[in-house]
C-alpha positions as CSV (number, residue, x, y, z in Angstrom):
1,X,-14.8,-34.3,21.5
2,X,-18.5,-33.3,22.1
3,X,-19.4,-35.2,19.1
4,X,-17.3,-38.0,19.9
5,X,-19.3,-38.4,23.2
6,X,-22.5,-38.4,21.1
7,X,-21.4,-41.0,18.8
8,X,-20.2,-42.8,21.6
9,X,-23.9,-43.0,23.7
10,X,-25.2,-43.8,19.9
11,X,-23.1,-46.7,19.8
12,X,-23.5,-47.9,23.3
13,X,-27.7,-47.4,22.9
14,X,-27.5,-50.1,20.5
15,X,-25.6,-52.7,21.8
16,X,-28.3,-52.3,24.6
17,X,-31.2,-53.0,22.1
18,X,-29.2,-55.6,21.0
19,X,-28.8,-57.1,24.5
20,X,-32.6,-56.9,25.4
21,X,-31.4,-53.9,28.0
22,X,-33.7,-50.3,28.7
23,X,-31.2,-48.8,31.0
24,X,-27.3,-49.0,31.9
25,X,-25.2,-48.0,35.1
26,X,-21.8,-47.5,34.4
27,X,-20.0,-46.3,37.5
28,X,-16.3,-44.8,38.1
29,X,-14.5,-48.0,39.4
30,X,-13.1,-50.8,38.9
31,X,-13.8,-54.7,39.6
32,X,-11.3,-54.4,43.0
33,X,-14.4,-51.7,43.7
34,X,-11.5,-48.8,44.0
35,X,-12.1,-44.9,44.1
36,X,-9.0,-44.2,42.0
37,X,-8.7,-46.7,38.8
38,X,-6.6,-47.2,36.4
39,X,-7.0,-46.0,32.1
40,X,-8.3,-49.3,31.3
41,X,-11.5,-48.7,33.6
42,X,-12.0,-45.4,32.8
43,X,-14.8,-46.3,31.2
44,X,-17.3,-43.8,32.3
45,X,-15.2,-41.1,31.2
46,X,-14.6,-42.2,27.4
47,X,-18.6,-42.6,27.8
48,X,-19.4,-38.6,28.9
49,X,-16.2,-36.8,28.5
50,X,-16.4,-35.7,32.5
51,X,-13.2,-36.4,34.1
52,X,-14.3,-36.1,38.1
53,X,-12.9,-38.8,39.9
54,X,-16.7,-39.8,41.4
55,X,-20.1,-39.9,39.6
56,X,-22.2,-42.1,37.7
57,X,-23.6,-42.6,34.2
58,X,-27.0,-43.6,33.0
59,X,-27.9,-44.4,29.7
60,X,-31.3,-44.9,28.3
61,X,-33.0,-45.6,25.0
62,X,-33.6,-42.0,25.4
63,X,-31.5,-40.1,27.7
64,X,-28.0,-39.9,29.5
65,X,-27.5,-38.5,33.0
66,X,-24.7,-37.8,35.1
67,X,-24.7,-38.4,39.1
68,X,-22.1,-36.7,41.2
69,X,-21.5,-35.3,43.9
70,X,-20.6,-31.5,45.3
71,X,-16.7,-31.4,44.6
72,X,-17.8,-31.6,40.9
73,X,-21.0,-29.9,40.2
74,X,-19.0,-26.8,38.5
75,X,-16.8,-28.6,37.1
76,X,-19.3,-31.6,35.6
77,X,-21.7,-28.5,34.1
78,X,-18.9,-27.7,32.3
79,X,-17.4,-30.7,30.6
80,X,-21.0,-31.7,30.3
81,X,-22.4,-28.6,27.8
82,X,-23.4,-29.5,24.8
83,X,-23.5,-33.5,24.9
84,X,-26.9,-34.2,25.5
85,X,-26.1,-35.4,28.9
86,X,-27.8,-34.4,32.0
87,X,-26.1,-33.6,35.2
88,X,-28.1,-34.8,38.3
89,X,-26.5,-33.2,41.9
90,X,-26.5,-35.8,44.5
91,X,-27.4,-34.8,47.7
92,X,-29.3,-31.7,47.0
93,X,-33.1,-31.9,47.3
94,X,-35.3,-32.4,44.6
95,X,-32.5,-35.1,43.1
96,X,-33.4,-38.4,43.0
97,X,-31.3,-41.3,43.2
98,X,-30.6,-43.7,40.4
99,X,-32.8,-46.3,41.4
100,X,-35.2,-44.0,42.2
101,X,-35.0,-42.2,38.5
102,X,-35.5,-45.6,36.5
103,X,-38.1,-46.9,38.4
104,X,-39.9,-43.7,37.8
105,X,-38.7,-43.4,34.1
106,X,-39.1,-46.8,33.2
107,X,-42.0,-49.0,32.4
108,X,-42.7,-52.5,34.1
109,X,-40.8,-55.3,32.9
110,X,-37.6,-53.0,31.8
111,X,-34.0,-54.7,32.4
112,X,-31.5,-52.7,33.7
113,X,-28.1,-53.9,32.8
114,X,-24.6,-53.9,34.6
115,X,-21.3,-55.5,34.5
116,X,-21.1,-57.6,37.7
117,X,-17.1,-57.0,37.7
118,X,-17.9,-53.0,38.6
119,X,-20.6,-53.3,41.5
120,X,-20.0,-55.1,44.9
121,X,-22.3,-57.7,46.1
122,X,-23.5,-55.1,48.7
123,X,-24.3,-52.9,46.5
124,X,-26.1,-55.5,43.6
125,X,-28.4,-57.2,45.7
126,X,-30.1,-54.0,47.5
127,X,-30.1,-52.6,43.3
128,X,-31.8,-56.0,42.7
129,X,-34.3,-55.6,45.2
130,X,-35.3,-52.4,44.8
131,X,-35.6,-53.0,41.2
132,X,-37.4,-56.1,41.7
133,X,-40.3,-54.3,44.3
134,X,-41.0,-51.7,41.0
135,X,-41.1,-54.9,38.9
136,X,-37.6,-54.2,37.3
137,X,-35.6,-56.5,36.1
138,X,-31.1,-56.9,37.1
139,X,-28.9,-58.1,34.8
140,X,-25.1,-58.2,36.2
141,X,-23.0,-59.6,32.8
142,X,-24.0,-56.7,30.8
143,X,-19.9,-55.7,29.4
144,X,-19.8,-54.2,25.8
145,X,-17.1,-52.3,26.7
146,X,-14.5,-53.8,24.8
147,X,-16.6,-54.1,21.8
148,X,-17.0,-50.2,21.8
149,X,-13.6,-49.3,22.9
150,X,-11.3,-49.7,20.1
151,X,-8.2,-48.7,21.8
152,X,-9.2,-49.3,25.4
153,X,-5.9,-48.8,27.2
154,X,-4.1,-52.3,28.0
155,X,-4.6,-53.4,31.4
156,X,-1.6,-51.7,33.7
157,X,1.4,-53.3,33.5
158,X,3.6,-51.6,36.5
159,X,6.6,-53.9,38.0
160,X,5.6,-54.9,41.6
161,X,7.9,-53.0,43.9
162,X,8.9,-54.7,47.7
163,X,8.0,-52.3,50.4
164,X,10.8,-52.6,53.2
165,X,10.0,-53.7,56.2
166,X,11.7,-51.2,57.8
167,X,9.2,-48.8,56.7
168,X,6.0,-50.8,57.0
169,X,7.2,-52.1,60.3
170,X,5.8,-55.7,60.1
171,X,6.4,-58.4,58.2
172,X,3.8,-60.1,55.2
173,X,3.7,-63.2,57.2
174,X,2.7,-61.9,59.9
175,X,0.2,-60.0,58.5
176,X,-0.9,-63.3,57.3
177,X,-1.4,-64.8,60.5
178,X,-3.4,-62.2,62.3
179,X,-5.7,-62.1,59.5
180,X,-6.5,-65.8,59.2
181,X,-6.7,-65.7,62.7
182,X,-9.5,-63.3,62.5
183,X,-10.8,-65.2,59.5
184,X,-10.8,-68.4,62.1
185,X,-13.0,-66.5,64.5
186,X,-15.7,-65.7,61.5
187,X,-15.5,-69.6,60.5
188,X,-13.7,-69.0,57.5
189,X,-10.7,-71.1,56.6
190,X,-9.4,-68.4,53.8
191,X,-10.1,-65.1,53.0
192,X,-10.3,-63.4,49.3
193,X,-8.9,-60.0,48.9
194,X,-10.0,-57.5,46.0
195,X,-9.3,-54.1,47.4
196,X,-5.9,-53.0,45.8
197,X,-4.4,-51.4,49.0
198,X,-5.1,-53.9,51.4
199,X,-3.4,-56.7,49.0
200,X,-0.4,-54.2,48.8
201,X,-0.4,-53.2,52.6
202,X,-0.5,-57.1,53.2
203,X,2.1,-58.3,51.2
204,X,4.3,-55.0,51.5
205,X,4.0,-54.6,47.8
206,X,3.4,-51.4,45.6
207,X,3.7,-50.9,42.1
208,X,2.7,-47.8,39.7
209,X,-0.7,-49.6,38.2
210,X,-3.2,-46.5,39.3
211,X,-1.3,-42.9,38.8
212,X,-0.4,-41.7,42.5
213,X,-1.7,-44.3,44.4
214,X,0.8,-47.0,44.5
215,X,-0.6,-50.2,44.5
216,X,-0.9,-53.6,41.6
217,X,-3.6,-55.0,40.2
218,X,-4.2,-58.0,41.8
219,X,-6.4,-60.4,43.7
220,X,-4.7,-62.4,47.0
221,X,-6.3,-65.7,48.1
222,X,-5.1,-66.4,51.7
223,X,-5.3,-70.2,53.5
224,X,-2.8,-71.6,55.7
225,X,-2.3,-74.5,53.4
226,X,-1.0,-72.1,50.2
227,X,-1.4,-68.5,49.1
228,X,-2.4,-66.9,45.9
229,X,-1.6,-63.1,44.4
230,X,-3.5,-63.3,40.6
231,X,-1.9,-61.3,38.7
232,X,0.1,-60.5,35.5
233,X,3.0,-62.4,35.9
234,X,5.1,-60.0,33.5
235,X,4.8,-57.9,36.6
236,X,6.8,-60.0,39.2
237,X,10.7,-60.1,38.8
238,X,12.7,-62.7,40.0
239,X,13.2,-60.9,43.5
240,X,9.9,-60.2,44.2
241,X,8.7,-63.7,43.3
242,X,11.3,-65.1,45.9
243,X,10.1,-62.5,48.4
244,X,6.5,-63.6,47.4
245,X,7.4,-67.5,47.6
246,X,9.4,-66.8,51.2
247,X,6.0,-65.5,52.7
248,X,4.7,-68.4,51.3
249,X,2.5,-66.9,48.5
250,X,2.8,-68.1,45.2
251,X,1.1,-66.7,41.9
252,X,-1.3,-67.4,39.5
253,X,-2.5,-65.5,36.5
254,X,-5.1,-62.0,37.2
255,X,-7.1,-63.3,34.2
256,X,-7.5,-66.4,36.2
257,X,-9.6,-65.3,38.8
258,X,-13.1,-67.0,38.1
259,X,-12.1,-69.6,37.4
260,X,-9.6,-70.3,39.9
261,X,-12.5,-69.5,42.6
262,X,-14.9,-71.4,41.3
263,X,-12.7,-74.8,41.4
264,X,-11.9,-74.1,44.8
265,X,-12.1,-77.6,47.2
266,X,-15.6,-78.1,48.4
267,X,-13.8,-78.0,51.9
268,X,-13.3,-73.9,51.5
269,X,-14.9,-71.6,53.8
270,X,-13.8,-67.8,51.8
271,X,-14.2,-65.0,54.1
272,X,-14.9,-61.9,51.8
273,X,-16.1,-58.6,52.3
274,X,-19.6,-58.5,50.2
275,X,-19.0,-54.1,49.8
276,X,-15.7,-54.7,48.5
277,X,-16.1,-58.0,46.4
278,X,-17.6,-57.8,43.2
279,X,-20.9,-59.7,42.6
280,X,-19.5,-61.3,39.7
281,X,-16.7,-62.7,42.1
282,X,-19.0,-63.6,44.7
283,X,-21.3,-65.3,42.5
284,X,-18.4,-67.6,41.2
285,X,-17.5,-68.5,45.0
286,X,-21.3,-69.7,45.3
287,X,-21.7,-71.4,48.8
288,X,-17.9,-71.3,49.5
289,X,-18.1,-67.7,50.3
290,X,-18.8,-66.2,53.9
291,X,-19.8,-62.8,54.0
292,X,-18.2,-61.3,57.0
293,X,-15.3,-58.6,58.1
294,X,-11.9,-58.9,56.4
295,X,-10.1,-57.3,59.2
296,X,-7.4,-56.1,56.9
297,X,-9.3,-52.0,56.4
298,X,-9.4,-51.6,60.5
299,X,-5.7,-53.4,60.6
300,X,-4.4,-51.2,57.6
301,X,-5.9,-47.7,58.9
302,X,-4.8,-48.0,62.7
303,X,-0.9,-47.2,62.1
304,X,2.3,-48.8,64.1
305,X,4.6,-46.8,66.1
306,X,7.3,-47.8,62.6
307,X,4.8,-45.8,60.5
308,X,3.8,-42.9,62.7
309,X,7.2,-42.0,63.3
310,X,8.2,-42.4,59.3
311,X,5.4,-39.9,58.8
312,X,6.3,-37.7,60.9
313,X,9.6,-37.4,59.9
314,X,8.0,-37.7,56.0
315,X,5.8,-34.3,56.9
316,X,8.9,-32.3,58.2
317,X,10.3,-33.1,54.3
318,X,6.9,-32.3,52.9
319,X,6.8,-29.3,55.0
320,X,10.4,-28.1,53.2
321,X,8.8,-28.1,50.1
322,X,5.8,-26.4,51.0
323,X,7.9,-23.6,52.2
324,X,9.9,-23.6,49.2
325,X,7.3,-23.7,47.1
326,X,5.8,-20.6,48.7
327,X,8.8,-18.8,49.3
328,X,8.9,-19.0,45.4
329,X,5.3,-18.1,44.6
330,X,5.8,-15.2,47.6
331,X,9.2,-14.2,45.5
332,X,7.6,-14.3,41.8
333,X,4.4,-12.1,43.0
334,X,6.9,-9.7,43.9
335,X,9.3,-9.5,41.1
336,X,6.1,-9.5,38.6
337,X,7.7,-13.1,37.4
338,X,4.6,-15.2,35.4
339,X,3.0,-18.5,37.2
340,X,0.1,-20.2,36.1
341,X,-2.2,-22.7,38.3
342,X,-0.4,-25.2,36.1
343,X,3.2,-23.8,37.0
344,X,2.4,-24.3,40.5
345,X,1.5,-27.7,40.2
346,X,5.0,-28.4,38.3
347,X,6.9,-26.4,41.3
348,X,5.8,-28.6,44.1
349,X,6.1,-31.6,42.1
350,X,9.7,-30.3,41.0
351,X,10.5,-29.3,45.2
352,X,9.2,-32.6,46.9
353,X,10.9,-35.1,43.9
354,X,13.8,-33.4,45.3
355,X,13.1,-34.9,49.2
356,X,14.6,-38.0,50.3
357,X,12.4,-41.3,49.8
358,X,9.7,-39.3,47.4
359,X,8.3,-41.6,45.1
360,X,5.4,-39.5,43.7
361,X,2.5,-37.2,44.1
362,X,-0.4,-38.7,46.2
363,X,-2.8,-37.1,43.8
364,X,-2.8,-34.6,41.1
365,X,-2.2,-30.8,42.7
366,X,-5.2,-28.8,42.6
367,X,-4.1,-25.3,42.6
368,X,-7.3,-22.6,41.8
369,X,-6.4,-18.9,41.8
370,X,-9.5,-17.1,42.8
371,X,-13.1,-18.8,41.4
372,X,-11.3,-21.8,40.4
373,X,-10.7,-22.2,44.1
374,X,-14.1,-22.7,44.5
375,X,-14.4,-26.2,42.1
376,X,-13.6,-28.2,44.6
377,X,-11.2,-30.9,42.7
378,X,-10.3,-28.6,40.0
379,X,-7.4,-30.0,38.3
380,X,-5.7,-26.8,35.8
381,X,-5.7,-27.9,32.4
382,X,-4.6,-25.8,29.0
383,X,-7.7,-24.9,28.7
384,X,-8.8,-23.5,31.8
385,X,-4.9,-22.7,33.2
386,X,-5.0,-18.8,34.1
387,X,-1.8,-16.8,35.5
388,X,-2.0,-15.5,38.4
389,X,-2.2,-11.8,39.8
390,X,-0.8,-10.0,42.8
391,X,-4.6,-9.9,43.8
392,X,-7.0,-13.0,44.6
393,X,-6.8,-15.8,46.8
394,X,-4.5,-19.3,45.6
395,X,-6.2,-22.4,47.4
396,X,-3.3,-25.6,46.8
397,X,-4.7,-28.9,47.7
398,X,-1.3,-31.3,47.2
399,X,0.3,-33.7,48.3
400,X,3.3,-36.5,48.4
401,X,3.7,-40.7,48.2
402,X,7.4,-41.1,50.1
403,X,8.3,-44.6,51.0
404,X,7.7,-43.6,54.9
405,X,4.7,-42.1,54.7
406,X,1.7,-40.0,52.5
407,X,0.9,-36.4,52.9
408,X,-2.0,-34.4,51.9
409,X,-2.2,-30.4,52.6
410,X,-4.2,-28.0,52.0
411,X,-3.5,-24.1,51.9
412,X,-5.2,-21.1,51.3
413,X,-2.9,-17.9,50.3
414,X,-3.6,-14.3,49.7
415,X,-1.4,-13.1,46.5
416,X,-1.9,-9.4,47.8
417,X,-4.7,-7.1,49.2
418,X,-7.1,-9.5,51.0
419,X,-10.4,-8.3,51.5
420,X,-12.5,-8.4,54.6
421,X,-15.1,-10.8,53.3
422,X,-11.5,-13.0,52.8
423,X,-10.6,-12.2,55.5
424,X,-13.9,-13.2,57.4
425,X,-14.4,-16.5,55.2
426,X,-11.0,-17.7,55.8
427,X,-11.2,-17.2,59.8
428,X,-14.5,-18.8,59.7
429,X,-13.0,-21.8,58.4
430,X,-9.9,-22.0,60.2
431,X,-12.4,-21.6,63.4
432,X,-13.7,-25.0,62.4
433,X,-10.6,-26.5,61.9
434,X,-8.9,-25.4,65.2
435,X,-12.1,-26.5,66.8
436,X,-11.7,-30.0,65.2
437,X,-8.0,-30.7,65.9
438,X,-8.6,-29.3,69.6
439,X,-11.0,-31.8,70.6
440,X,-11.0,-34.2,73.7
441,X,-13.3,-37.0,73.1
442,X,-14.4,-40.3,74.7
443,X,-13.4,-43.8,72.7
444,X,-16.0,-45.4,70.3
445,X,-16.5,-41.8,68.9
446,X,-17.0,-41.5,65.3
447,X,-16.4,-38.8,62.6
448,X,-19.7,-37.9,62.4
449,X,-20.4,-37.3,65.8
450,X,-17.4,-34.9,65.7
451,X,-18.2,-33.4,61.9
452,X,-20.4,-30.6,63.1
453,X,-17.7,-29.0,65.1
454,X,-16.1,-28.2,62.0
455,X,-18.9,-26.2,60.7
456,X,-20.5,-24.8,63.1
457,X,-19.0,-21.6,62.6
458,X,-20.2,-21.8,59.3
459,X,-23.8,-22.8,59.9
460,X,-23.9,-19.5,62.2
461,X,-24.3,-17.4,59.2
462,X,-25.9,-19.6,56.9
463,X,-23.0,-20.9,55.1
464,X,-21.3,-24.7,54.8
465,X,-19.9,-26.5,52.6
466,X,-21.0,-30.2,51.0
467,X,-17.6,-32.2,51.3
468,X,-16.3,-34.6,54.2
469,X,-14.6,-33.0,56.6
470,X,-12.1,-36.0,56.9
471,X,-11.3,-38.9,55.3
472,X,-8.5,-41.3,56.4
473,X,-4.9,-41.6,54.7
474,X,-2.8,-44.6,53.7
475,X,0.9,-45.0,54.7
476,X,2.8,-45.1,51.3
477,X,-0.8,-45.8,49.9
478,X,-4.0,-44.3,48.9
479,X,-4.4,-41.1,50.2
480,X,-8.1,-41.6,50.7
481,X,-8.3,-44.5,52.6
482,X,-11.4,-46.0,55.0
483,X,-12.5,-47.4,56.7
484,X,-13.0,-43.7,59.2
485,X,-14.1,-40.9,58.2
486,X,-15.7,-37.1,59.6
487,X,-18.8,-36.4,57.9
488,X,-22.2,-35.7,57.8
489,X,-23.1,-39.2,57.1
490,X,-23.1,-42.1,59.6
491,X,-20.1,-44.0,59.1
492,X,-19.8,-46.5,62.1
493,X,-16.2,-46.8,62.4
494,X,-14.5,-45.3,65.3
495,X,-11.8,-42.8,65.6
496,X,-9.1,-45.2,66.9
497,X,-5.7,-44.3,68.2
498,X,-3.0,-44.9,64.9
499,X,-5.3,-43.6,62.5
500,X,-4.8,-40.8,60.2
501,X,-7.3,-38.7,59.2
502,X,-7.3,-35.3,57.4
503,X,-9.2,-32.1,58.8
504,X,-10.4,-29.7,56.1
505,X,-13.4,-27.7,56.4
506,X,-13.9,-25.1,53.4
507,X,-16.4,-22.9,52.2
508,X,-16.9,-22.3,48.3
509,X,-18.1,-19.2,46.9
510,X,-18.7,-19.7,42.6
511,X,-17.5,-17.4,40.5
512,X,-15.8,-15.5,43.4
513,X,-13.3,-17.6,45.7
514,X,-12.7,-21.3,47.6
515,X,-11.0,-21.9,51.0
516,X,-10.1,-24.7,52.3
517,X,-7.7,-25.1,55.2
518,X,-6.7,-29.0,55.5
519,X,-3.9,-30.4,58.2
520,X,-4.1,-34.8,58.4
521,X,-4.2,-35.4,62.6
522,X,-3.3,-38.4,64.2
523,X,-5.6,-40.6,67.3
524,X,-3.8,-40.5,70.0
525,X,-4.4,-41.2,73.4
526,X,-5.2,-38.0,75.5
527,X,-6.5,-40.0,79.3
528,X,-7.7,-42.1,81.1
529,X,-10.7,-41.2,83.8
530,X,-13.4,-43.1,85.7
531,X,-15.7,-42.4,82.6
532,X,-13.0,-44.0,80.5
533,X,-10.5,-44.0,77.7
534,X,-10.3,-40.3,75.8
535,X,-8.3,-39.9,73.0
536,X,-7.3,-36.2,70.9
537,X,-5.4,-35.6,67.8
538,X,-2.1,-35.2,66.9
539,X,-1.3,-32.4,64.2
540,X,1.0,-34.2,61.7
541,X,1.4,-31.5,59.1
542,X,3.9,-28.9,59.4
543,X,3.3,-25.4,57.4
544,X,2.3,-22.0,58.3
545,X,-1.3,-20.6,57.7
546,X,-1.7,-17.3,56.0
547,X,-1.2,-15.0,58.6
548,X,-2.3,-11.9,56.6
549,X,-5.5,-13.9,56.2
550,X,-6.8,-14.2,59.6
551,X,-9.1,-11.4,61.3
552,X,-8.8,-11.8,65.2
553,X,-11.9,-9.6,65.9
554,X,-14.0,-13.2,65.5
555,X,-11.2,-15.4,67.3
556,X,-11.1,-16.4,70.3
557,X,-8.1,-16.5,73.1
558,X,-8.1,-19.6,72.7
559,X,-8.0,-20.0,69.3
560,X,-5.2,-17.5,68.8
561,X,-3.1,-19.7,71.1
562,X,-3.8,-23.1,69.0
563,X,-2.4,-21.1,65.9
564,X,0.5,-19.5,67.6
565,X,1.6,-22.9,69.3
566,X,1.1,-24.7,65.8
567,X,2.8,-22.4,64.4
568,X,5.8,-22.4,67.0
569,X,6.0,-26.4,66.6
570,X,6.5,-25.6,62.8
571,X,9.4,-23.3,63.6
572,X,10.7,-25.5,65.8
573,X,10.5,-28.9,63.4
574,X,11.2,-26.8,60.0
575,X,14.0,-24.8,60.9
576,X,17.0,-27.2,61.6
577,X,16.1,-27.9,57.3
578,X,16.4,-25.1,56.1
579,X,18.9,-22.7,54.7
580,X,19.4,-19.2,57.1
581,X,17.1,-17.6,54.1
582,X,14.4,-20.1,54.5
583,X,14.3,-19.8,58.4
584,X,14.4,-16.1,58.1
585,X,11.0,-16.2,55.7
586,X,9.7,-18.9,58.2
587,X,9.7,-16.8,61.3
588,X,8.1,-14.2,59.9
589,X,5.2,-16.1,58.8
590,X,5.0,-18.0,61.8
591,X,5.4,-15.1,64.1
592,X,3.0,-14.6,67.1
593,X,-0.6,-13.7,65.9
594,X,-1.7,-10.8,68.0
595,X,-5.2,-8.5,68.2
């Protein structure tokens, strides 16, 4: 494989001379600019071999170098040895940014090359200019993929699936209507969508294109006078093509999609979203486009009362599998039965396929026994996949896609004789989280002005961790979704009652452990004063914590009372589901904790 990777950046390094190009930027996306892509875009990965579902790749006449960020450092060092190419840490000091490396690397006059399909226009034009101030040049139609890739996957060719009204709670029309209305408003007469969840939450379509995330591949044109999804028509049957033509969208080919927007009437007024549209795209709309808000992220993350109440009923059936699931891990330990990371994954897969409405994972379990806990997306493989011991902590990170709603949990379990530095790390994180979903806050608040909550505990004792604290969650969609989230970083969205967000601090120790304790929360409303609307959250995710792991010398009353009422609430949703042996298990590992 490792020589495969080398032949690979030999290959690529002369189609660049070729091409006239010093430099290339291949990213991990796709041209609907999406964090999870389908095989046929995995470019980046055939390229360097690292499978991390974020980072970059730069290739030089020289050198190749590997951006990404904290979840993968580990695990990037690692599938990284031995190829020649460099990992480059985002976000720690002394890093430099990609721009920021070539125009120090290369000399005046260099191009840089992309393929316009893979970058947003957002996202070109600041590249362009900061390349153009060091006297760099931008190319954007730089693609010798498919000339390098001899068996590049086929583009995905899922059916399209109609989601039921019953469970999105609104109908594609009139969907339709709110959005042109808000198009209207921005002097747009249409609007062009490229985000693959927001075309399937408008149309109340999913498919199986991208693995757990259910959504097509597909652009949607919206105008009053006639709509357009383009996309493989081998995908549409002949009841989802009525469906389509009864919401008055009709279909053209995916392939289609320049040239369809470039003959577009003179008349046309496109509303697209410039960090979500390809510059490629944008370019072929030429004056027709109007950079602006698609409404459809904000519209998509703040939930109806149809979907808040399917995902609450979908957690109390995600909730029955994660006490399955460890009952069973509880039950092996004991009877000195064997289970891998990998074994786990297969068990919760096996116990939630088995709930009503599942329709698949959400994303690919991550289940680390002891250091592997502490790669922060490891994903068990046969070649890392390790059994585990009555000793050691078990972090699981899983999650569900059922046709009423997405779940996404995180748990950290002992597996016998915690230690008090487990103990300690554990209750330092489940300090932050209980802090987090406690809060009272005033509307307009953003995650980042609520992030620090989370760690301060942490940041006490000189410890954090580099991840998001929360990021938002689809309904029967992606289970990262924006356009909230709770982080360090500015993000200017605010926390808005419907949304669902996740809360999962952690802290990471290599080579020894990882804890992460993640519940998703829902805005709600909390009152109403002189000083104005406050809102709170809503815990939505119904499993016990680890009660063996917490050490109430460093909690508070008050934090004792959060866990015991959680935990009371999970008693009291869980146990009408369960058989007299699971209840039995359930209360005593959601008894009352006490000092």
């Amino acid at each position: 494989m490792k020589q495969d990777i080398t032949s690979r950046l030999e290959a690529m390094r002369k189609m660049m001379t070729q091409a006239g190009i010093d430099a290339v930027i291949i990213p991990q996306t796709d041209p609907h600019q999406s964090e999870y892509i389908a095989s046929h875009w995995q470019v980046r990965r055939w390229l360097s071999g690292f499978t991390g579902s974020a980072g970059s790749l730069v290739v030089t006449a020289t050198k190749a170098l590997l951006w990404t960020d904290s979840r993968y450092f580990i695990q990037a060092a690692d599938q990284l040895k031995d190829t020649s190419i460099e990992l480059m840490k985002e976000g720690l000091p002394g890093t430099p940014d990609i721009l920021d490396y070539l125009i120090a690397n290369l000399v005046q006059g260099s191009t840089v090359g992309i393929d316009g399909l893979l970058f947003s226009a957002t996202s070109c034009g600041k590249m362009a200019d900061t390349l153009s101030r060091a006297g760099l040049k931008l190319r954007c139609d730089f693609d010798p993929i498919d000339a390098l890739w001899a068996d590049r996957p086929a583009l995905p060719q899922a059916e399209v699936i109609i989601h039921n009204e019953k469970y999105a709670g609104e109908s594609a029309s009139s969907k339709t209507v709110r959005i042109l209305e808000k198009a209207d408003a921005q002097g747009a007469n249409a609007v062009l969508i490229s985000a693959l969840d927001e075309i399937a939450w408008t149309l109340n379509i999913r498919s199986r294109d991208v693995n757990c995330n259910p959504v097509a591949t597909a652009y949607l044109y919206l105008a009053p006078e006639g709509s357009y999804l383009l996309i493989d028509k081998a995908k549409i049957t002949p009841e989802v093509d009525k469906y389509l033509a009864d919401n008055g969208v009709a279909t053209k080919d995916y392939t289609d999609i320049i040239n369809f927007t470039s003959n577009l009437p003179d008349t046309s007024r496109v509303l697209i979203d410039p960090a979500k549209t390809s510059i490629t795209l944008t370019n072929a709309l030429g004056d027709k486009a109007i950079r602006g808000t698609v409404p459809v992220a904000m519209m998509k993350a703040c939930k109806n009362e149809v979907q808040i109440s399917g995902t609450r009923a979908a957690m109390e059936r995600d909730g029955v599998a994660m006490v399955r699931a460890l009952m069973a891990i509880e039950h092996a330990m004991a009877s000195g039965e064997k289970l891998t990371e990998m074994s786990i994954a297969e068990l919760l897969t096996d116990l939630r396929s088995k709930q009503d409405l599942y329709f698949d994972n959400s994303f690919e379990t991550i289940a680390g026994f002891r250091s592997h806990g502490a790669i922060v997306h490891y994903e068990a493989t046969p070649a890392t996949d390790v059994t585990l011991e009555p000793d050691g902590l078990l972090l699981i990170d899983s999650g569900a896609q059922y046709l009423d709603g997405t779940t996404d949990i995180t748990r950290t379990i002992t597996l016998g004789n915690p230690t008090p530095q487990q103990r300690h790390d554990f209750t330092l994180v489940m300090k932050g989280h209980i802090a987090l979903g406690s809060m009272i806050f005033p509307e307009g608040t953003t995650g980042h002005q609520l992030d620090a909550i989370a760690r301060q505990y942490l940041w006490k004792e000189g410890l954090t961790y580099l991840h998001g604290t929360g990021h938002g969650v689809g309904h029967f969609l992606n289970v990262h979704e924006g356009p909230q989230s709770i982080r360090l970083n500015h993000v200017p969205t605010p926390l808005t009652p419907g949304m669902i967000t996740s809360n999962e601090p952690g802290l990471y120790r290599e080579g020894i452990h990882g804890i992460r304790c993640e519940n998703l929360v829902l805005t709600v409303n909390a009152m109403t004063t002189e000083f104005g609307n406050f809102y709170r959250f809503e815990t939505l995710t119904l499993c016990p914590f680890d009660l063996r792991l917490f050490d109430t010398t460093i909690m508070t009353d008050d934090e004792i009372a959060w866990l015991n009422d959680y935990h009371a609430q999970v008693r009291q949703r869980l146990s009408p589901l369960l058989t007299d042996e699971e209840r039995k298990w359930l209360e005593t590992n959601t008894q009352p904790l006490k000092r």
